[in-house]
C-alpha positions in Angstrom: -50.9 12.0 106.4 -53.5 11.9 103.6 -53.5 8.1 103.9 -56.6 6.0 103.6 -57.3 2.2 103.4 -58.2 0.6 100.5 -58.4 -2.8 98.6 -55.4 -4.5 97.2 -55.9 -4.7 93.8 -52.7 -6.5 93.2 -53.8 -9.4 95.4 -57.3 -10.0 94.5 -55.5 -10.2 90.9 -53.3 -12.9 92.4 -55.3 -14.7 95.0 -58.8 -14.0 94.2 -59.4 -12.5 97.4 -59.6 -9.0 99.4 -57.1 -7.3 101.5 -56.7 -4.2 102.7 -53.3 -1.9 102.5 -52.7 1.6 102.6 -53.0 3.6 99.7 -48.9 4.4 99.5 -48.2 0.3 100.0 -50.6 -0.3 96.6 -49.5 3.1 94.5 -45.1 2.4 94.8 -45.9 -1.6 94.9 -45.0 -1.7 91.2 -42.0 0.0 91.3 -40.3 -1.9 94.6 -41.8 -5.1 92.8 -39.6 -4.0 89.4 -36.5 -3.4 91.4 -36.3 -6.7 93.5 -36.9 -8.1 90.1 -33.9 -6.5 88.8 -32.0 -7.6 91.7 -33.1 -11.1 92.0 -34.5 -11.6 88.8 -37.7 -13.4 90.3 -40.8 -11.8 91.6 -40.6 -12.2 95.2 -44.0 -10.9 96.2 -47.6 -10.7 93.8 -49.1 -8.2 96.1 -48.0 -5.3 99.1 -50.1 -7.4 101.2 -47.9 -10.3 100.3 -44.9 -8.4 101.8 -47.0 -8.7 105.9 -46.7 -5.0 106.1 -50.4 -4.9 107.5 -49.8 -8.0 109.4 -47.7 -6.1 112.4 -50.1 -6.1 114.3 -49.7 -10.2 115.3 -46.3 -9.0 116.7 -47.2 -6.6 119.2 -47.0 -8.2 122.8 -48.0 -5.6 124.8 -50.3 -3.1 123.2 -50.9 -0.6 126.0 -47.3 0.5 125.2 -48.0 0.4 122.0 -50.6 2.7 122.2 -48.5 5.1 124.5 -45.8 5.0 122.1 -48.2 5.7 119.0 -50.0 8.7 121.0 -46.6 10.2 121.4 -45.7 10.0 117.9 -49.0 11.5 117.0 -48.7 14.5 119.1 -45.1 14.9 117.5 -46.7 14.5 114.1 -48.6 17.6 115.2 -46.0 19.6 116.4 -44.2 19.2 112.9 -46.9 19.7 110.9 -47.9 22.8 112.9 -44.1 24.2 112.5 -44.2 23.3 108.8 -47.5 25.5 108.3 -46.0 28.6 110.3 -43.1 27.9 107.9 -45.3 27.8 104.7 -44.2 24.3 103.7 -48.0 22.8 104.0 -51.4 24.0 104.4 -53.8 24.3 107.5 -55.8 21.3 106.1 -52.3 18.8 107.2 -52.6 20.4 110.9 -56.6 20.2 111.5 -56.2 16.2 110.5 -53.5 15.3 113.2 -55.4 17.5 115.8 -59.1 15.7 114.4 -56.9 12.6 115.3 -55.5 13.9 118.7 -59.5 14.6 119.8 -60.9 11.6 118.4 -57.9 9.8 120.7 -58.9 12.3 123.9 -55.0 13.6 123.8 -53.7 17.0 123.6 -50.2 18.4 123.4 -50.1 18.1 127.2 -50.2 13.8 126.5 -45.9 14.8 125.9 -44.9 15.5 129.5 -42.2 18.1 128.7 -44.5 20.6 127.0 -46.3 22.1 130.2 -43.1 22.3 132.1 -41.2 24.3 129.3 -44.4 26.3 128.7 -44.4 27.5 132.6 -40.7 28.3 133.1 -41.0 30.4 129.9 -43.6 32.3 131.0 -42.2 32.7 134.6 -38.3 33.6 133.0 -40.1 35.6 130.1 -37.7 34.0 127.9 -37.6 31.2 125.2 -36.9 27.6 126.7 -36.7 24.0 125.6 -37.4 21.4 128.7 -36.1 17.8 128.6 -37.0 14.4 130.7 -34.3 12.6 131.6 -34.6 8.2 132.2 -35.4 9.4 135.5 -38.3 11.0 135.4 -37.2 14.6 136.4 -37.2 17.4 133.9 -34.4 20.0 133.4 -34.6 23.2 131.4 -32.5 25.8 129.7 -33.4 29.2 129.0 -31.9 31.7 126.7 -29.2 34.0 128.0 -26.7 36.8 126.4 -24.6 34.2 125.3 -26.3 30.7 125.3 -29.5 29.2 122.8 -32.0 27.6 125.2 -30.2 24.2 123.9 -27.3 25.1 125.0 -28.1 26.2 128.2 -30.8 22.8 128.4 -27.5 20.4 127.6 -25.2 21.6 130.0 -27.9 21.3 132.5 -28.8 18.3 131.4 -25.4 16.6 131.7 -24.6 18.2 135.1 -27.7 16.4 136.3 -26.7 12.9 134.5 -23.0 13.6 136.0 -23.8 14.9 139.3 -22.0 17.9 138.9 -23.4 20.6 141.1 -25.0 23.6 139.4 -22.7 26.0 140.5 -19.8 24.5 139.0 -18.7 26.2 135.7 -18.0 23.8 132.7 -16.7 26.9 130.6 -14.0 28.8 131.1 -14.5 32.5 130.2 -10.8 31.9 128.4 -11.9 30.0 125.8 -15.6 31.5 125.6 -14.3 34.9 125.2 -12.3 34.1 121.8 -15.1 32.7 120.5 -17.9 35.5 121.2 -15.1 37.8 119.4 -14.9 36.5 116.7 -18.7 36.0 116.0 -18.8 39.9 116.8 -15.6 40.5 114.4 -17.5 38.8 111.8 -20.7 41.2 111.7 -22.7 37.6 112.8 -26.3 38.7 113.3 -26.8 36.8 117.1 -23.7 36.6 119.5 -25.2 33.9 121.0 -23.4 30.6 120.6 -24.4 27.5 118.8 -24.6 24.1 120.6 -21.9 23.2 118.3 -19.8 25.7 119.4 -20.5 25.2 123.0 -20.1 21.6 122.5 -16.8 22.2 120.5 -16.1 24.5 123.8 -17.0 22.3 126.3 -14.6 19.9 124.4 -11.6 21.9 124.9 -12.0 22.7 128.5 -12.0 19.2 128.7 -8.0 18.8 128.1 -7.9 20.9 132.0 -10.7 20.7 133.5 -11.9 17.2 134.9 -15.5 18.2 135.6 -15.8 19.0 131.7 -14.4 16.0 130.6 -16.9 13.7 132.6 -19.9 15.7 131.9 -18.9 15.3 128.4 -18.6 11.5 128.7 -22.3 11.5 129.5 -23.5 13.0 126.6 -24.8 9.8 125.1 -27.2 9.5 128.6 -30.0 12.1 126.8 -30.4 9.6 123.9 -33.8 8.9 123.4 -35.0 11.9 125.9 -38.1 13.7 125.1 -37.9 17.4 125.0 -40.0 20.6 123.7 -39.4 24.3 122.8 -41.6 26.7 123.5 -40.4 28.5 119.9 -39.2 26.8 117.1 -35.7 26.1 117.1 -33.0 27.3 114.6 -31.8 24.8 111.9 -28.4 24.5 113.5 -29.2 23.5 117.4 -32.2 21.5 115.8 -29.6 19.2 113.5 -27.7 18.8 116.7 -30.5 17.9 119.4 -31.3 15.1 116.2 -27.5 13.7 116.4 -28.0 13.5 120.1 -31.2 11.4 119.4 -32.7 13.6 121.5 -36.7 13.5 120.6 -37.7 17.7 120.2 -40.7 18.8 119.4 -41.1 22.9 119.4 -44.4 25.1 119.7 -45.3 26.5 115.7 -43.9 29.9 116.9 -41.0 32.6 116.2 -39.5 34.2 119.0 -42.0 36.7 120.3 -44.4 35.3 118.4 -47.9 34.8 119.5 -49.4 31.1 119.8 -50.6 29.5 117.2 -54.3 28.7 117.8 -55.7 25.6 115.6 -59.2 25.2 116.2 
């Protein structure tokens, strides 16, 4: 964000002729090219351009994927930039360039194939939810409930889908749930609902009995690389997780009960 194209100055001071680079590339060039000098004792490159950063282009095979990939990112850019702004950590002028880009491209939010689906089943269940595509095309979602995050609920969906583990089995046993949700309450903590840590940590336990738990919990690794959306923005701690999961989450720029945020 904020970057703009410019001439090398470095290398038409080497080479005598112009390149372009981004602004960043040319601005830190001096100090990457003073600590490859410290650890080689040589200069390796003259010039950012010198280093082929602009010249990955000539690599890509097939571009339409490319492009698919790159609208993606850009509509996850927004997402992040319109969380940060709800947050306070930048300004509205960071937001309006990603969404100048996502017009000039013809793409909206919609271009990520999990946001209309979370978007619907929260405003059919009146609740907050995060929606996830799995390899295979189909999309599962998890709402909020007395006890559960929508994450929660989304990754024990999730991996009873993955594991073909029919939705009315139970994963948790109300024997170790129960400890848990009294001791949250013993200790004054301001939701009762669990963590996807602690449902994960949970869901661990049952494991050592109950054989259903332990294979859905061997296809954990199975949501890597999913897509998935939340129509609020989640907390700190199921966010960390979804990320250790490599699960990609993007999250409307609301609070609970929040109204949408509108970006002309």
């Amino acid at each position: 964000l904020k970057d703009v194209n410019m001439i090398d100055p470095f290398h038409l001071e080497a080479y005598k002729e112009t390149a372009i680079n981004y602004n960043r590339d040319v601005e830190m060039f001096p100090v990457l090219k003073s600590i490859l000098y410290a650890s080689t004792g040589k200069d390796i490159y003259k010039s950012p351009t010198d280093m082929g950063v602009n010249m990955v282009g000539n690599c890509i095979k097939d571009n339409k994927i490319v492009e698919d990939a790159s609208k993606k990112e850009i509509v996850r850019r927004y997402y992040n930039e319109a969380n940060n702004y709800r947050l306070g950590l930048t300004d509205i002028d960071t937001v309006k360039k990603v969404k100048l880009l996502m017009n000039e491209l013809q793409i909206d939010e919609n271009y990520l194939d999990v946001v209309k689906p979370a978007l619907d089943k929260s405003k059919k269940e009146n609740k907050p939810v995060i929606a996830l595509k799995l390899s295979k095309k189909k999309i599962i979602t998890g709402k909020q409930t007395d006890i559960l995050s929508p994450a929660c609920s989304l990754v024990l969906n999730a991996i009873k889908e993955v594991s073909k583990i029919p939705d009315d089995i139970k994963l948790l046993s109300p024997n170790v749930l129960e400890p848990m949700l009294n001791l949250k309450r013993s200790l004054g903590s301001s939701s009762e609902r669990l963590s996807l840590t602690e449902v994960l940590t949970a869901l661990s336990i049952c494991s050592t009995t109950n054989p259903m738990a332990e294979k859905a919990l061997s296809n954990l690794d199975k949501l890597k690389d999913c897509e998935a959306h939340a129509t609020y923005m989640v907390d700190s701690s199921d966010k960390k997780f979804l990320k250790k999961l490599h699960i990609n989450l993007t999250c409307e720029p609301e609070f609970i009960s929040d109204e949408k945020l509108e970006i002309e």
